[in-house]
C-alpha positions as CSV (number, residue, x, y, z in Angstrom):
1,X,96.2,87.8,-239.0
2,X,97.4,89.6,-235.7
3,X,93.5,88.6,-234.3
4,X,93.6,85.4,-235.3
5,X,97.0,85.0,-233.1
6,X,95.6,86.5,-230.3
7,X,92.1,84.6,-230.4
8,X,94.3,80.7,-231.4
9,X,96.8,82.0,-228.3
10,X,93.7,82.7,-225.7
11,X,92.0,79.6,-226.3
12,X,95.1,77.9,-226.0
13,X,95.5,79.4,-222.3
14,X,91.8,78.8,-221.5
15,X,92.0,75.0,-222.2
16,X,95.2,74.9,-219.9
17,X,93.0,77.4,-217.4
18,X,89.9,74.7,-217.6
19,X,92.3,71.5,-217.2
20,X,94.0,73.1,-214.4
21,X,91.1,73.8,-212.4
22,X,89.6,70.8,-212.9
23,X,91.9,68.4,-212.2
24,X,93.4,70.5,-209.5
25,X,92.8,68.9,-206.1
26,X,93.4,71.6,-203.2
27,X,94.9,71.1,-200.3
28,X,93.4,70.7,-197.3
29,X,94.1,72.7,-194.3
30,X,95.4,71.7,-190.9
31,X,93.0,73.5,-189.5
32,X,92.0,72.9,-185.3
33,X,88.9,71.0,-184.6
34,X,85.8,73.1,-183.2
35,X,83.4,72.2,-180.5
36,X,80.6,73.9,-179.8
37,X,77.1,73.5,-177.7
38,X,74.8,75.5,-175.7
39,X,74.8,75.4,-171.7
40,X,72.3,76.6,-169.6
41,X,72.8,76.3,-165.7
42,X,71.7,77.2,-162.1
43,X,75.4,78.4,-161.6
44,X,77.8,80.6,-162.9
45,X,81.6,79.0,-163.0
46,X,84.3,77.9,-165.2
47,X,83.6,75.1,-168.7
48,X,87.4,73.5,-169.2
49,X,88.2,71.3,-172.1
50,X,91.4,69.4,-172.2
51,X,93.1,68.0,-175.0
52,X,95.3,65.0,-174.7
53,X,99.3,65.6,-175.6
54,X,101.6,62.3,-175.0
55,X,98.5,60.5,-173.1
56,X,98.4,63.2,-170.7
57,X,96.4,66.3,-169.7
58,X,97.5,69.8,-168.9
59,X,96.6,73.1,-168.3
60,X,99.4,74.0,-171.0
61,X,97.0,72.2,-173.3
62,X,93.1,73.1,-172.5
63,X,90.6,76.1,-173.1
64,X,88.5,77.5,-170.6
65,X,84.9,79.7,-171.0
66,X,83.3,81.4,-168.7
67,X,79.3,80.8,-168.4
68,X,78.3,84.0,-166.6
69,X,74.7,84.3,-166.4
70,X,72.2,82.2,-163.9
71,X,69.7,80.3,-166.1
72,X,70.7,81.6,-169.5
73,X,71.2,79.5,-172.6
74,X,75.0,80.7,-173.9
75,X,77.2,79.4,-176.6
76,X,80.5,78.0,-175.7
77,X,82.7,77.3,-178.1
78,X,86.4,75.2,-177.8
79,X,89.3,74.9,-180.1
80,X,91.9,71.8,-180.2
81,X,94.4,70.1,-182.3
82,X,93.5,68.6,-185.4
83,X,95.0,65.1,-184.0
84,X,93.3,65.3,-180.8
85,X,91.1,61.6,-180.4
86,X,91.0,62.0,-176.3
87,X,89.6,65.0,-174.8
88,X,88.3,66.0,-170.7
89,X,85.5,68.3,-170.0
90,X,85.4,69.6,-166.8
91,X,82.2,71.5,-165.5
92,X,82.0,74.3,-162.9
93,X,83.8,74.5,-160.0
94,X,80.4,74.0,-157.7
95,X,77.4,71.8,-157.6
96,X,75.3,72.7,-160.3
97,X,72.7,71.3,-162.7
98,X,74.0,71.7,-166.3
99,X,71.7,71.6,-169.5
100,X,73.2,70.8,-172.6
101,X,71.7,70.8,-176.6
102,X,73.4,71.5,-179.9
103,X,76.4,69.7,-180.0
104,X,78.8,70.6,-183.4
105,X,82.3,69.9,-183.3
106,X,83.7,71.5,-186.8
107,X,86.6,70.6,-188.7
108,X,88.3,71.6,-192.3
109,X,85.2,74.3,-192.4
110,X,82.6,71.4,-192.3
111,X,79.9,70.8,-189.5
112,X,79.4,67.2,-187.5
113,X,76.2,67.4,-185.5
114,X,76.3,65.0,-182.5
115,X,73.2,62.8,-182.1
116,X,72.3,62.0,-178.1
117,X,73.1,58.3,-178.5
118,X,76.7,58.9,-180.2
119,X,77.4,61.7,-177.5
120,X,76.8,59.0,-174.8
121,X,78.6,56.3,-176.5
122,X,81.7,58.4,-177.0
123,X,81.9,59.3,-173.1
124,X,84.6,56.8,-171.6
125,X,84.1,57.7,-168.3
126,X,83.1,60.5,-165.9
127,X,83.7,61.7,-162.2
128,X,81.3,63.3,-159.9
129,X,78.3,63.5,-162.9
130,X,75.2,62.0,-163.4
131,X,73.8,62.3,-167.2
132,X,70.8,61.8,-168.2
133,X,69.4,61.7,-171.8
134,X,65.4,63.4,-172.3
135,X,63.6,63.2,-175.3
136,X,63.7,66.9,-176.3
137,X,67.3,67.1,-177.8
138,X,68.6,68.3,-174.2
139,X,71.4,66.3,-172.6
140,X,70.9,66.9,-168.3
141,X,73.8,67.1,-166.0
142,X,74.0,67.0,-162.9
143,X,77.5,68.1,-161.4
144,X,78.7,67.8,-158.0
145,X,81.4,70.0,-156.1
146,X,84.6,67.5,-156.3
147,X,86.4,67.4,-159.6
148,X,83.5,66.9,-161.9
149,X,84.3,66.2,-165.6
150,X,83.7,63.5,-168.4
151,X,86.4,61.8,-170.9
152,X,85.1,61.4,-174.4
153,X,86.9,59.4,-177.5
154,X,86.1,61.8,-180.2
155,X,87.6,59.8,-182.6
156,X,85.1,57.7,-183.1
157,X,83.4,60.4,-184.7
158,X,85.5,60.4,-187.9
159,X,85.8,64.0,-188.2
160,X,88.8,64.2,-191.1
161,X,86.4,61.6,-193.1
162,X,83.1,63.7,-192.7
163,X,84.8,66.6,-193.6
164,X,86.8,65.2,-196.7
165,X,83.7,63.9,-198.1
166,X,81.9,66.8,-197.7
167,X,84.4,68.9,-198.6
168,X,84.9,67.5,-202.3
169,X,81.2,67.8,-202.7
170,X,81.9,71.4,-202.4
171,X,84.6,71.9,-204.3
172,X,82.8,70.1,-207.6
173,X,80.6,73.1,-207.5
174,X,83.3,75.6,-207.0
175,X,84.9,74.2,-209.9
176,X,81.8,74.1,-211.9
177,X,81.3,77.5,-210.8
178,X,84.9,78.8,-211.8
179,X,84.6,77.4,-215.3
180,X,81.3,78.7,-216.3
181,X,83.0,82.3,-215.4
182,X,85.9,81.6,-216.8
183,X,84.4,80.5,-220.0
184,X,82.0,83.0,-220.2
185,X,85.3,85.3,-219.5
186,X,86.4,84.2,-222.5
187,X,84.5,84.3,-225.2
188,X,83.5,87.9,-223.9
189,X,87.7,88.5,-224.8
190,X,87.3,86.4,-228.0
191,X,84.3,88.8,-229.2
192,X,86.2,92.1,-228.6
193,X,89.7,90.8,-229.5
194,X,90.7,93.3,-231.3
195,X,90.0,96.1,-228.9
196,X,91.8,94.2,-226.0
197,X,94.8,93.2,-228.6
198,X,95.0,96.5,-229.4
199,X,94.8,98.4,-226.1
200,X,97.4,95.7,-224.9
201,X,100.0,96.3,-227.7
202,X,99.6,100.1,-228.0
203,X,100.6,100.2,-224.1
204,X,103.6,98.1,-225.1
205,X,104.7,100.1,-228.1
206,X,105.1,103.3,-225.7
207,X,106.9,101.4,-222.9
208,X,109.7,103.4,-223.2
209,X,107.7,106.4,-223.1
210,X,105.4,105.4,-220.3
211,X,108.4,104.7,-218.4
212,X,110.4,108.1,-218.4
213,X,106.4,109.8,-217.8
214,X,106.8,108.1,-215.0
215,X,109.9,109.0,-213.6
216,X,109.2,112.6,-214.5
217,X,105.6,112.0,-212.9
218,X,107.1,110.9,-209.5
219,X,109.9,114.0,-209.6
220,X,107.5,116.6,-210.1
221,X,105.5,115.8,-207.4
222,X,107.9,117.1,-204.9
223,X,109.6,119.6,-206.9
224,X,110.1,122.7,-204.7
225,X,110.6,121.3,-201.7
226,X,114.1,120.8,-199.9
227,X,113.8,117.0,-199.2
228,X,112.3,116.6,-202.6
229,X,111.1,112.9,-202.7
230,X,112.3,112.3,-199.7
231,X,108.7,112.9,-198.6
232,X,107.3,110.3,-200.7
233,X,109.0,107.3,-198.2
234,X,108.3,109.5,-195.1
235,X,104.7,109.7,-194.6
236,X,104.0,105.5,-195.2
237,X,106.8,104.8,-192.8
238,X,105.2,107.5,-190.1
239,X,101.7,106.1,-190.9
240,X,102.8,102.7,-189.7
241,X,104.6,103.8,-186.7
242,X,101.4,105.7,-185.9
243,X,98.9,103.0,-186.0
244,X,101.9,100.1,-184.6
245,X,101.6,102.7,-181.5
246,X,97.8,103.2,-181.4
247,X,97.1,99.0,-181.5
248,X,100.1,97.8,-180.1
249,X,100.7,100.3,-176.8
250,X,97.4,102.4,-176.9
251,X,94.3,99.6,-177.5
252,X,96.2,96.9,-177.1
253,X,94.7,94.9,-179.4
254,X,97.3,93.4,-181.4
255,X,96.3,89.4,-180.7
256,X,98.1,87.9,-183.5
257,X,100.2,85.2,-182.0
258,X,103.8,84.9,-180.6
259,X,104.1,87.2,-184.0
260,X,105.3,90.7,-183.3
261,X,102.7,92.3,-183.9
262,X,104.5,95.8,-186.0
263,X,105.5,93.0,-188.7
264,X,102.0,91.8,-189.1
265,X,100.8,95.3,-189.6
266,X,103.5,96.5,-191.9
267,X,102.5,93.1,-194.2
268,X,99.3,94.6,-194.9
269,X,99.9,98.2,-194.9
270,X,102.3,97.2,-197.7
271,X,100.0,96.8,-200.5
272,X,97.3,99.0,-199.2
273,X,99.6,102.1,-199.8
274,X,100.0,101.0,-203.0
275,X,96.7,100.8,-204.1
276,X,94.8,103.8,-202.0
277,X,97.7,106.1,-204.0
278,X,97.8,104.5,-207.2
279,X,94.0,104.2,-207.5
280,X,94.0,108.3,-206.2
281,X,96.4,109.0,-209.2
282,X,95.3,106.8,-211.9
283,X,91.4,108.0,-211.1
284,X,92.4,111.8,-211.4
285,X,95.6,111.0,-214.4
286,X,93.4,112.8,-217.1
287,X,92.3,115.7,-215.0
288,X,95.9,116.7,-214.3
289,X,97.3,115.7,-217.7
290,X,94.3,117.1,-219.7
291,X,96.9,119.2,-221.8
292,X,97.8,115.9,-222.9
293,X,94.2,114.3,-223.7
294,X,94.0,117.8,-225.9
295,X,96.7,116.9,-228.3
296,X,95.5,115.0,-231.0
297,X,98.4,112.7,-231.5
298,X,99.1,111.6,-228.2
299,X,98.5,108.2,-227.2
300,X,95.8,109.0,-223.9
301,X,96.0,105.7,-222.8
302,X,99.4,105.3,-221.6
303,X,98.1,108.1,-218.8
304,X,96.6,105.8,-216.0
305,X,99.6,103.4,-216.5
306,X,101.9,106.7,-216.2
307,X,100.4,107.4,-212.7
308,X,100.7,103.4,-211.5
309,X,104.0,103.0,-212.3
310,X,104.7,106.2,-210.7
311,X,102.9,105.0,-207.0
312,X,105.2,101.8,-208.1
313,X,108.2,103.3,-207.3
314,X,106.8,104.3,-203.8
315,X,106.0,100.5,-203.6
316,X,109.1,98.9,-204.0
317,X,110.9,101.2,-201.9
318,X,108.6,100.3,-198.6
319,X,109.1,96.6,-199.8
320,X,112.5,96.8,-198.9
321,X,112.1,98.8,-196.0
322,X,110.0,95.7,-195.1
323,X,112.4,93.2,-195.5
324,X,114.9,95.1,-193.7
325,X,113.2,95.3,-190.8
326,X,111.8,91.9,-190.9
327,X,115.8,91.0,-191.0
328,X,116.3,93.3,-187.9
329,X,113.4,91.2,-186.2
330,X,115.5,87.5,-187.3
331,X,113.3,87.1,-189.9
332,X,114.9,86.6,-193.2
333,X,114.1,86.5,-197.0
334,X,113.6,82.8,-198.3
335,X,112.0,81.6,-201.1
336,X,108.7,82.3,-199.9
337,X,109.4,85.5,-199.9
338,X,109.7,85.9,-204.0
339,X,106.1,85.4,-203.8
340,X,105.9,89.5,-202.6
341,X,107.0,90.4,-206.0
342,X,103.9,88.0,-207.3
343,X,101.0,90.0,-205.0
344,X,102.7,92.9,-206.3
345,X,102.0,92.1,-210.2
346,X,98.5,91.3,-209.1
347,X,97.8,94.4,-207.6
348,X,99.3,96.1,-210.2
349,X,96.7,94.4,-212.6
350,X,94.2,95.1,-210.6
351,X,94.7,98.7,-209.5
352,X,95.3,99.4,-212.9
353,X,92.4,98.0,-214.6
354,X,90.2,99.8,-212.0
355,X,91.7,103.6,-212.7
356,X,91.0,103.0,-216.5
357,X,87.6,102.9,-215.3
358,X,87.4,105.2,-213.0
359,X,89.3,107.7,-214.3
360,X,87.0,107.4,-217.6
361,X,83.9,107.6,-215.5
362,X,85.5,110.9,-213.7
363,X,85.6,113.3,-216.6
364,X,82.0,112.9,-217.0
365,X,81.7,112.9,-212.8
366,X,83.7,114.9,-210.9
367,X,81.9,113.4,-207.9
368,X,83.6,110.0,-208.2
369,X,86.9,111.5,-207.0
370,X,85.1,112.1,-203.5
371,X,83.4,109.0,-203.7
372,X,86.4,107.1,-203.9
373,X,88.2,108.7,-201.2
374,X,85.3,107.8,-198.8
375,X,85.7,103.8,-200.5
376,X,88.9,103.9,-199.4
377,X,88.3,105.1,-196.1
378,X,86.1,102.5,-194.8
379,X,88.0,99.8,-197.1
380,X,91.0,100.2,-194.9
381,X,88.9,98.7,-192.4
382,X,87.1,96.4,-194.2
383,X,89.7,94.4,-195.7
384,X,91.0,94.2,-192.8
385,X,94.6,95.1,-192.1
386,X,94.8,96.1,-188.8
387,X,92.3,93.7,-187.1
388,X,92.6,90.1,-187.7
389,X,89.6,88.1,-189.5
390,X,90.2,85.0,-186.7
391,X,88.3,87.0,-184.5
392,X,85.2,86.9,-186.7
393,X,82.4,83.7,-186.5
394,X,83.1,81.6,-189.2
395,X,80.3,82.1,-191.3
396,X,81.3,86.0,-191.4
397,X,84.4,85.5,-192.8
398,X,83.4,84.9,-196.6
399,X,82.0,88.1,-196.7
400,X,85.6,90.0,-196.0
401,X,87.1,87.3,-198.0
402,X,85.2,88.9,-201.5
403,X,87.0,92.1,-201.3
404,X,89.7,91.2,-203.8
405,X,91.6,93.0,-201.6
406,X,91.9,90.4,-199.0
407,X,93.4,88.0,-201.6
408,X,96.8,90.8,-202.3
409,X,96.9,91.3,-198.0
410,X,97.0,88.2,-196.5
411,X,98.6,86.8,-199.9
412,X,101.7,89.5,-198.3
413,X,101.6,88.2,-194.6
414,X,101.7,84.1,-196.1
415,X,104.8,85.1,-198.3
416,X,106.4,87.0,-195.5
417,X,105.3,85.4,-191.9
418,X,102.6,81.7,-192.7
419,X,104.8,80.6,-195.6
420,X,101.9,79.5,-197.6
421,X,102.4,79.1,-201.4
422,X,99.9,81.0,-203.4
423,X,99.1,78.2,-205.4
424,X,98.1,76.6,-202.3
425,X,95.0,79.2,-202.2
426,X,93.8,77.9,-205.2
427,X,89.8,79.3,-205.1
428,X,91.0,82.5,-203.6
429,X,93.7,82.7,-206.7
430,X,90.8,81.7,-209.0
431,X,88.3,84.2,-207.7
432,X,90.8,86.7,-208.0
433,X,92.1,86.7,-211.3
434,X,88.7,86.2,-212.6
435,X,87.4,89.1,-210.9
436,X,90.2,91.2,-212.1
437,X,90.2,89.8,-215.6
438,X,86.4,91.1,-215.5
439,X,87.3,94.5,-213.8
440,X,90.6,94.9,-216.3
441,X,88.1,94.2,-219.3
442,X,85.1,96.3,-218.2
443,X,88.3,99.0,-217.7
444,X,89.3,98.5,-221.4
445,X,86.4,98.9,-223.4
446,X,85.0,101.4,-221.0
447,X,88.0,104.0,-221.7
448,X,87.9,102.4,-225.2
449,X,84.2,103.8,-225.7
450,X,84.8,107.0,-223.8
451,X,88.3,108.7,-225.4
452,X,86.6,110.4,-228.0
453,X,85.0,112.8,-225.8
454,X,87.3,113.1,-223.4
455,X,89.2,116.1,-225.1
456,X,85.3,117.7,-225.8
457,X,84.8,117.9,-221.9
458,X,87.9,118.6,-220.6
């Protein structure tokens, strides 16, 4: 009767899931528009685009490249407002003769190629430049010493359109895509309902116990010592002063913005904490309890949960360190802020549906231990936290953004500083929870399988 529940209640939720995503229309982003082309010339000097703000230009309001090598074909690449319909280009600051091929200008992640004829036809007027159009895809220029540049009405080119209509051709396939998972997801859950029914409500049948393991967990790690677990909120707050020091002062690399640049980094150092030391635990949870996994009536599998909600505790605390010091900053908590407390039950999900796996593989491995250690390592890096992904090429960026880790970092920094909804992700919140549904699942029936022998090796 309990299974039949369980199956009636998860088919309910994946016909709301399917609905949802697809009848779901995501929002598009105000993202900047892009040009791009490649310039080769018989001088080295400044490329200067100008974008028009109340029918005028400025310096305030233009990017400038550098072309630096005599003769060389190199990429230069522009950024403007997503309103912008007038823009100047202004070439060199000597007489020079310009070649020009492969003109793009991007917008809302979507590619416009610009034809010769529709280049031309878009240029309302030009000073001190002669153009010429040649039959091999190169545009020639030829650029004399006075104030040479070219006006162009780029709204002709109906970028917002283009991109709009290509962009719901991709997202039928992404929602194709993310219902054949999800489906799939589901009648995997259906098929082993009573394992995940009853993995689920043993774990809340021994809340109560789970909880004060936990508590005792977290106090005995720093029994002995005079500050006790004071320690525990130390070492993340030192960590972050540390590496706010080494990218802020030391490399100066910390480019994100008018931002400051210590409340960008503490955003995604947040969750990381959280899950380098709650994987850590919950991976090695039946090594160090495994005068628990010996007894024959004890419930193993509230162990990995024990050792979470332990590295929870840590959590919360450095959560409202955060927000304190984001209110020291004039920053201070709104509604998008609650959203923290949503990242945090993701990664919570996440992290512990991974130890159930990897602490099951690790009795059987001892190896894994190290192996994760160097994981997290490079992942700190790779996720990134302490870089940001805007100074990546575009068609990089996807590959950072699979690392379901990505989803819980930057999901903290658009709660606390880009006031972005989550819901407003909607792929990236599709991708994760079906990723972690899989990972959570795999976790499940993996410790499932392997308890029985647990006590044997240990």
């Amino acid at each position: 009767m309990r299974n039949k529940k369980t199956i009636f209640a998860i088919l309910i939720l994946g016909i709301i899931l399917n609905v949802v995503t697809i009848f779901h229309t995501p929002k598009s982003a105000s993202e900047n528009i892009k040009l791009t082309f490649s310039l080769t010339a018989n001088q080295v000097g400044n490329v200067q685009v100008f974008y028009e703000e109340n029918n005028q230009f400025s310096e305030e309001n233009s990017q400038s490249v550098v072309y630096q090598t005599v003769d060389e074909m190199q990429e230069m690449s522009f950024s403007m407002p997503a309103n912008s319909e007038i823009i100047r280009l202004d070439f060199m600051e000597a007489s020079a003769d310009l070649k020009i091929q492969g003109i793009y200008f991007e917008y809302l992640g979507r590619q416009l190629l610009v034809e010769q004829d529709d280049f031309f036809e878009a240029i309302q007027s030009t000073n001190q430049v002669d153009k010429n159009l040649t039959e091999d895809g190169e545009l020639l220029f030829e650029v004399n010493i006075d104030d040479p540049y070219i006006i162009m009405d780029i709204s002709q080119f109906n970028l917002e359109e283009f991109s709009l209509e290509r962009q719901k051709e991709a997202d039928i396939y992404k929602k194709i895509a993310i219902c054949i998972v999800l489906n799939v997801i589901i009648i995997v859950i259906i098929k082993y309902a009573h394992l995940f029914s009853g993995f689920i409500l043993e774990l809340f049948e021994n809340r109560k116990l789970i909880f004060r393991l936990a508590k005792n967990d977290f106090k005995t790690r720093f029994a002995g010592s005079y500050l006790g677990i004071v320690w525990a909120f130390v070492q993340p707050v030192v960590t972050v002063l540390v590496y706010w020091f080494v990218f802020q002062v030391g490399l100066r690399s910390g480019d994100v913005g008018n931002f400051p640049f210590v409340l960008w980094l503490i955003a995604g150092l947040v969750p990381w904490f959280f899950f380098s030391e709650a994987l850590n635990n919950g991976t090695n949870a039946l090594l160090e309890y495994n005068y628990l996994v010996k007894k024959v009536v004890f419930k193993i599998s509230i162990i990995p949960i024990v050792k979470v909600i332990s590295a929870l505790f840590v959590h919360l605390f450095f959560l409202a360190f955060t927000l304190v010091l984001y209110a020291l900053y004039g920053y201070y908590p709104d509604l998008y802020t609650l959203q923290v407390f949503y990242y945090t039950i993701c990664i919570f999900i996440f992290v512990l549906g991974l130890s159930y796996t990897t602490c099951a593989i690790v009795v059987f491995f001892r190896d894994l231990t190290q192996i994760i250690n160097i994981i997290l390592q490079v992942g700190v890096w790779m996720t990134p936290i302490m870089w940001n992904i805007s100074i990546l090429p575009d068609n990089l960026t996807w590959i950072f953004k699979l690392n379901p880790l990505y989803y819980i970092v930057f999901g903290y920094r658009n709660a606390l500083i880009n006031k972005i909804w989550f819901w407003e992700e909607f792929y990236m919140t599709a991708y994760f929870w079906l990723f972690t549904a899989i990972i959570f699942g795999i976790g499940a029936l993996l410790f499932r399988r392997l308890k029985v022998h647990f006590a044997d090796v240990l």
